[in-house]
C-alpha positions as CSV (number, residue, x, y, z in Angstrom):
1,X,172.9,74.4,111.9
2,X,175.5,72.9,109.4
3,X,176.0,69.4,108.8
4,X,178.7,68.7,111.2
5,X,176.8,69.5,114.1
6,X,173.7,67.3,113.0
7,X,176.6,64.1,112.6
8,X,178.1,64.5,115.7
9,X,175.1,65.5,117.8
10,X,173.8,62.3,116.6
11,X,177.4,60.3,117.0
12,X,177.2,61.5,120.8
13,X,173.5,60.3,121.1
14,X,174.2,57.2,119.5
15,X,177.5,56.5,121.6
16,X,175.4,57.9,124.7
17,X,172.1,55.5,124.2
18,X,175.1,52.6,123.2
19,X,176.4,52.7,126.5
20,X,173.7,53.4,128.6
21,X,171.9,50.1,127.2
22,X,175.2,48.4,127.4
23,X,175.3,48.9,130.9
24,X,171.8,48.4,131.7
25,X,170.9,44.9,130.0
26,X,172.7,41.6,131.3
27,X,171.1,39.7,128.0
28,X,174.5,38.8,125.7
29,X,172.3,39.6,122.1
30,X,171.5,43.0,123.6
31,X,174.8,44.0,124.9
32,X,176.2,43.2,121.4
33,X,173.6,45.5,119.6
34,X,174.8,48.3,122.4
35,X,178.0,47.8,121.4
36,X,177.1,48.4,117.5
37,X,175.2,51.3,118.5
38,X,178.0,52.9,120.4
39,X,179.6,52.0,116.9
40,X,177.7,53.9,114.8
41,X,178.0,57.1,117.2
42,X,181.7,56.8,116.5
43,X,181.2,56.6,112.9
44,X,179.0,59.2,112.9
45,X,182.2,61.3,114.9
46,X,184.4,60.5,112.6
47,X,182.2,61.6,109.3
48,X,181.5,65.1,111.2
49,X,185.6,65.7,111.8
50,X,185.8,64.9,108.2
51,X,183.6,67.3,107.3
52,X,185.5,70.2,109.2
53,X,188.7,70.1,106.6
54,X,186.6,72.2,104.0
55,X,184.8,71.7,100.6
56,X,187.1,69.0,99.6
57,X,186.5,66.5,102.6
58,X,189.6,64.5,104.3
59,X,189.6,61.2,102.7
60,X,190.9,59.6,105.6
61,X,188.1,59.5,108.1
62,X,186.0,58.6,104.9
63,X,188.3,55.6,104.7
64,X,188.3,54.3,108.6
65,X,184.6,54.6,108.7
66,X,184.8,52.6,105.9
67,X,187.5,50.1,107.2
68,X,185.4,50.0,110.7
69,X,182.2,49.4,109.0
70,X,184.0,46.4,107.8
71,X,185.4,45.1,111.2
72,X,182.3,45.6,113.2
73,X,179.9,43.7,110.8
74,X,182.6,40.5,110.6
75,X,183.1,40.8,115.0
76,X,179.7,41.1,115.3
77,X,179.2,37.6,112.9
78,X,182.1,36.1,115.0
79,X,180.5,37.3,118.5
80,X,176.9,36.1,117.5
81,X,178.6,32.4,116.4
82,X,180.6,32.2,119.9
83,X,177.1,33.4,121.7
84,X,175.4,30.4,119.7
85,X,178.0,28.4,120.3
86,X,178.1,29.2,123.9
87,X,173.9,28.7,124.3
88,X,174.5,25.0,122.7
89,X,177.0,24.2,124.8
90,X,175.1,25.4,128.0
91,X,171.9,23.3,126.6
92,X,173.9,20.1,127.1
């Protein structure tokens, strides 16, 4: 079993647990932590495409994973200061 296969049998685990507690909780905190899940599954996609190209690797997919990694750690700092914000104001 190459590496490939170990990345995206994992991304598709990921991504399936990701949506399957995504769906199942009603709890904000937890549907965000589904939703980084199912984000790591993609990730972890993406790095076994990039693997397929050969001994040299694509740099691209190397480069979005990057770039996502990015975007879903600030969204998820922006999502968890609109839930807080949103709990405060529902405290009132």
């Amino acid at each position: 079993m190459t590496a490939e296969f170990l990345y995206a049998g994992a991304g598709f685990a990921l991504f399936g647990l990701g949506a399957w507690s995504f769906l199942l909780h009603r709890a904000l905190l937890r549907k965000l932590i589904a939703m980084n899940i199912m984000g790591s599954g993609v990730f972890h996609l993406l790095i076994a495409v990039a693997g397929r190209a050969g001994p040299p690797a694509d740099p691209i997919p190397h480069a979005l994973v990057l770039t996502g990694i990015v975007v879903a750690v600030s969204a998820t700092a922006l999502a968890l200061a609109f839930g807080r914000a949103l709990e405060t104001a529902t405290d009132d």
